[in-house]
C-alpha positions as CSV (number, residue, x, y, z in Angstrom):
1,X,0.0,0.0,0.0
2,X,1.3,3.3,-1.0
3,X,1.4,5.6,1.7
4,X,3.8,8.5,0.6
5,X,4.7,9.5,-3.2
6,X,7.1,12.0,-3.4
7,X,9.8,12.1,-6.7
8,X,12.7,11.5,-4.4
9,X,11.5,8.3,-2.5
10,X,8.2,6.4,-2.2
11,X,7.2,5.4,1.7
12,X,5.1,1.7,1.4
13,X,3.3,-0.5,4.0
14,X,4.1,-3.8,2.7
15,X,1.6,-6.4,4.1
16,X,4.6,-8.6,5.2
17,X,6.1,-5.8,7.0
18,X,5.4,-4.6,10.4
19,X,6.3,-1.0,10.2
20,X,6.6,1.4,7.0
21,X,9.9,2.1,4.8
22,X,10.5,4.3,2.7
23,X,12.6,3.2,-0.7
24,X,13.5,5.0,-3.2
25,X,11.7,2.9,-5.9
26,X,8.9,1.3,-6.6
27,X,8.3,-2.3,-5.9
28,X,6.7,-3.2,-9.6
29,X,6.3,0.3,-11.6
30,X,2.5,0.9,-12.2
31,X,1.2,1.3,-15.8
32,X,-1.2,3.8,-17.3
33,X,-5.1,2.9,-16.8
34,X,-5.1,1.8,-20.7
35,X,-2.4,-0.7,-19.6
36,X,-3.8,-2.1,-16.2
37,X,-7.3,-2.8,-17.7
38,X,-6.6,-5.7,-20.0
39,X,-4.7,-7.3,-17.3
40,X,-7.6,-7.0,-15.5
41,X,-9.9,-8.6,-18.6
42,X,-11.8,-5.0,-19.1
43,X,-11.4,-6.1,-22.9
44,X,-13.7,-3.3,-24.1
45,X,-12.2,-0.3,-22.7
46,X,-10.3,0.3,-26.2
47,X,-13.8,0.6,-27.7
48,X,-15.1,2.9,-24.8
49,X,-12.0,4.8,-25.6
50,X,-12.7,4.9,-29.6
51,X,-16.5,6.2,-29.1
52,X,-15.3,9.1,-25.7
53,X,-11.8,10.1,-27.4
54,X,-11.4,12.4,-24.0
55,X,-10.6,9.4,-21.7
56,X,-7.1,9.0,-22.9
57,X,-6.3,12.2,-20.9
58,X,-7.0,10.1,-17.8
59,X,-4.0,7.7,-18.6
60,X,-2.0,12.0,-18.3
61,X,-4.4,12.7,-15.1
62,X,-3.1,12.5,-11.2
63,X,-5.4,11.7,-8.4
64,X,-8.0,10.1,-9.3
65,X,-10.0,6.8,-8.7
66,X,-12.2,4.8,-10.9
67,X,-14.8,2.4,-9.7
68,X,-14.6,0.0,-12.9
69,X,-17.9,-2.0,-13.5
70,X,-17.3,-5.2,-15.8
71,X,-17.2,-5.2,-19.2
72,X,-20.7,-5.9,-19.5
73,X,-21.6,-2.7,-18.1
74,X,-18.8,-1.2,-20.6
75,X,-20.4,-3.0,-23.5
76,X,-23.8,-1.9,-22.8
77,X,-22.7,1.8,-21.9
78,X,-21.2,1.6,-25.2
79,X,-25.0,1.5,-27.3
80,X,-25.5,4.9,-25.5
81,X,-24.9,8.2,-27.6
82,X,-21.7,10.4,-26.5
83,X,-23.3,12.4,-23.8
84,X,-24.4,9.6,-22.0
85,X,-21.4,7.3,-22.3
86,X,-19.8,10.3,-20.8
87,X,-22.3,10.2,-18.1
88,X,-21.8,6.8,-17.8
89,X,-18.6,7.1,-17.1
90,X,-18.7,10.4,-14.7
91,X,-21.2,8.4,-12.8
92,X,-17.8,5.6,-11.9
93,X,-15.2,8.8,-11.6
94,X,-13.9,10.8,-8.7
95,X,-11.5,13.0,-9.6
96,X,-8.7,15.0,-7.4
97,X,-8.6,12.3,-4.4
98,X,-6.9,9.0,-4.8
99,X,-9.2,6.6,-2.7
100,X,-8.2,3.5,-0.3
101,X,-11.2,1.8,0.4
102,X,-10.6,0.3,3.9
103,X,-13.4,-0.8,6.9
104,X,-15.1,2.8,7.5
105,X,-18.0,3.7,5.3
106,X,-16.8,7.3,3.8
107,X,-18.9,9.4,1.3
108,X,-17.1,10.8,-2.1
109,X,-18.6,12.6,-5.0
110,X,-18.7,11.7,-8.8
111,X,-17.4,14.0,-11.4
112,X,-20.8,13.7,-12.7
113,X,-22.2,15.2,-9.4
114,X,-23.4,11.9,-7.6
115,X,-22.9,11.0,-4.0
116,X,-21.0,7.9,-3.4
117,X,-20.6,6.4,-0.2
118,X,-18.5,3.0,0.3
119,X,-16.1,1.2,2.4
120,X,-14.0,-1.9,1.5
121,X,-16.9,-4.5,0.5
122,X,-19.3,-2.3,-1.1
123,X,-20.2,0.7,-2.8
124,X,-23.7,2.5,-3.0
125,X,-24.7,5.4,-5.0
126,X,-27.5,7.9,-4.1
127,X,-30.9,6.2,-5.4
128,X,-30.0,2.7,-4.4
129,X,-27.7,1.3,-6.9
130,X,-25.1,-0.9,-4.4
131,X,-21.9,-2.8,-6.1
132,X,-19.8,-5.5,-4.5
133,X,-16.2,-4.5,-4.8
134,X,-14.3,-7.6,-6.1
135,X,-10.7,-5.7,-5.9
136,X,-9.9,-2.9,-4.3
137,X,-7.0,0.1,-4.2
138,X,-5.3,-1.0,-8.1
139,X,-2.9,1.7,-8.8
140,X,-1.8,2.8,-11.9
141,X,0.4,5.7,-12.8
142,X,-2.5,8.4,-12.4
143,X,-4.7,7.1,-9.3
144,X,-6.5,3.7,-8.4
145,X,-9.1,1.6,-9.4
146,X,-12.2,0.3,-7.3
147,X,-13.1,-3.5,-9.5
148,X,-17.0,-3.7,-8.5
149,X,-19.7,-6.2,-10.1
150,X,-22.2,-4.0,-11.3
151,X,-22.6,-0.3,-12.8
152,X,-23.4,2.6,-10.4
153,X,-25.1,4.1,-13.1
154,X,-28.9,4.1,-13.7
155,X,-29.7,3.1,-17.2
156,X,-32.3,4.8,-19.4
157,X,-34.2,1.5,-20.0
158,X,-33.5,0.6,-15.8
159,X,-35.5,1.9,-12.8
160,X,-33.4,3.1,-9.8
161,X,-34.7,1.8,-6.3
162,X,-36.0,5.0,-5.5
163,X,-38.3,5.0,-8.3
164,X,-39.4,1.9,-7.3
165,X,-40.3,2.8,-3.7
166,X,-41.9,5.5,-4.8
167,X,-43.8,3.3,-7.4
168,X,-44.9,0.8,-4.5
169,X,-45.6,4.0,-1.8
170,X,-48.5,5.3,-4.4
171,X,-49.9,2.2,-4.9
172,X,-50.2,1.4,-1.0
């Protein structure tokens, strides 16, 4: 776990260790977020890339974390037009804070204005939309990745769970 990035030395907690040191070197050198994903079998993030051309800035971008839904999510974000691939993506995006998930339940915001609150098993969005995270604090050479199981992101065609309580409230 990366505690302390400076240029001159890098200060790690190493599971195996029982106190920080700081080295002036990193253990295995982090790749770009175009480069992690297809080692983590997001195979359709090239596509995603092709149809929102801006996301290649994020492979530039510092500090920031990205809770990756699977590539099922990816594919069907990908029959959206531009705007809301974009929104689709803002919607999994916190920029400016590189997050650790750990055991306290902490609340972030989206760069497409949503409210995201989430601890180390599980992330839930404003509206009800809950993901299991299935790996946790990835880094790459701009900020970290969140691997959850589902989208945060309410599809068009989908009905959020506050719809839905709403729905059964009026017919009570």
């Amino acid at each position: 776990m990366l505690l302390l990035d400076r240029p001159e030395t890098s200060l790690f907690l190493i599971p195996s260790w029982t106190t920080a040191q700081a080295i002036n070197f990193w253990p295995i050198q982090p790749k770009s977020l175009t480069e992690t994903l297809p080692l983590l079998n997001i195979t359709v993030w090239g596509s995603v890339q092709k149809a929102l051309p801006s996301l290649r800035t994020l492979d530039k971008e510092r500090d920031f974390t990205f809770f990756l839904p699977p590539n099922s999510a990816l594919l069907t974000a990908l029959s959206l037009p531009s705007d809301g691939l974009s929104d689709f993506i803002n919607a999994h995006l916190v920029q400016n804070e590189r997050i650790l998930l750990t055991n306290n339940t902490k609340s972030y915001t989206t760069v497409g204005g949503g409210s995201l609150q989430g601890n180390k098993k599980w992330i839930s969005v404003e509206g009800g939309r809950n993901a299991t995270v299935l790996e946790r604090d990835l880094l790459t050479t701009g900020g970290l990745i969140q691997l959850i199981d589902r989208s945060l992101y309410v599809f068009p065609n989908e009905t959020s769970a506050v719809e839905l309580g709403a729905t059964r409230r009026r017919e009570l």
